[in-house]
N, C-alpha and C positions, 0 to 999 in steps of 0.2 A: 705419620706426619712428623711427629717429635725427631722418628729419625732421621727423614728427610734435613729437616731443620739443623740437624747435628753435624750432617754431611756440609751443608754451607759455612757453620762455625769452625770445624775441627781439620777444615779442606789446609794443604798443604804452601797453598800461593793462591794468588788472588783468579788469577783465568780458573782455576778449577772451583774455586770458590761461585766465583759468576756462573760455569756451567751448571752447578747444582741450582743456583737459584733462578736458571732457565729452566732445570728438569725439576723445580717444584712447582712452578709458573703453569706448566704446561700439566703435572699433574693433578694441583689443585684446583687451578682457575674456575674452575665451572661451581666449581663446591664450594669454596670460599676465596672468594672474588674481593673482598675486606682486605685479607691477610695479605694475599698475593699483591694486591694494588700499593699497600704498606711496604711491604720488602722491597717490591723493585723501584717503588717513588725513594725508598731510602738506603739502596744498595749501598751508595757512596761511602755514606756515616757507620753502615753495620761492619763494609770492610776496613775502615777506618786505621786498623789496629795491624793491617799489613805493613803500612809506611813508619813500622816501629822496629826497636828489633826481634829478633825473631825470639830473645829469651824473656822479654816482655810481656808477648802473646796469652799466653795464661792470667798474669795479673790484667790484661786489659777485658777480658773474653768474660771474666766473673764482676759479678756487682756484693761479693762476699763480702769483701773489705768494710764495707760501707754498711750493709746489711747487718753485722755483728757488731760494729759500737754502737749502734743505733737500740740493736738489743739486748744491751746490758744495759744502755743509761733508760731503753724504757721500763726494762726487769727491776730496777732501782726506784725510778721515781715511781712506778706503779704500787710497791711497795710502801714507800715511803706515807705515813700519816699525816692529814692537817694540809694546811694548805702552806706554799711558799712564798715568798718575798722572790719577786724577780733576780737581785744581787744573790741568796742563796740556791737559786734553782742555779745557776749560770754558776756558781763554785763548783755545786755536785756533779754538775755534767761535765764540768773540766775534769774533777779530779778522778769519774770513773772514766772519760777518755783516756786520763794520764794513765792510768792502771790497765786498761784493757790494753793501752801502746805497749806495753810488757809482753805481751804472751806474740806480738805481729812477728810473720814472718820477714826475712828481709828481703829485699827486691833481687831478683835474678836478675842476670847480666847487670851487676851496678855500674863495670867497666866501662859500658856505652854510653851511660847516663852522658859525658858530655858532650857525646855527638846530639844527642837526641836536644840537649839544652841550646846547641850552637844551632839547631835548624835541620839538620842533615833529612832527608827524607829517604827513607831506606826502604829497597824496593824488593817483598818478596820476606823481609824480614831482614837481607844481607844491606850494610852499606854500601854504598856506589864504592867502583874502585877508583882513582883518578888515569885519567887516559894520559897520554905522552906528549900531547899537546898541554894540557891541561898542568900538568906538573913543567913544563919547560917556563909557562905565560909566567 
């Protein structure tokens, strides 16, 4: 199942994506009719990460990023003795964010970032290209 599952994340473009999540559809449905009813009410949102560009896809595909500052500032405050003062819990959490922002990778394709800022919906992972109409208007 896990693999299945992998096959619709790690799929190439979005139509091969969708076909896997038809041939999970159809292989799970009977067995877990839960999961399957989940995926395809939320296909939309899971391929979401198609209409970016394509060297983005890794950082969008993981919930990493998020998961590791989260478990340093809780590996900290678990640690930490006594109880806190809201103002000092709110320093500590800053300053081991600040410190764990040290070790972050940086973002692939940073290049893009302004399409992606200006709106651009890129289809596949590639920007649209402008048509010949389109650049004369």
């Amino acid at each position: 199942m896990k693999a299945d599952l992998r096959e619709v994340r790690d799929a190439p473009d979005r139509t091969t994506a969708e076909g896997a999540i038809t041939v999970f559809a159809e292989k799970y449905g009977a067995k877990y009719p839960k999961a399957v009813d989940c995926l395809t009410r939320d296909h939309d949102a899971l391929l979401a990460f198609f209409d970016f560009p394509a060297e983005h896809w890794d950082h969008l595909r993981t919930s990493n990023p998020i998961e590791s500052v989260f478990a340093t500032v809780r590996h900290r405050t678990v640690r930490t003795k006594g109880a806190l003062s809201q103002t000092t819990a709110r320093l500590m959490v800053f300053k081991l964010v600040m410190a764990a922002a040290k070790t972050w990778r940086r973002l692939k394709g940073e290049t893009v970032l302004p399409l992606v800022i200006a709106g651009v919906t890129f289809i596949n992972g590639v920007a649209p290209t402008a048509t010949a109409d389109q650049r004369a208007a």
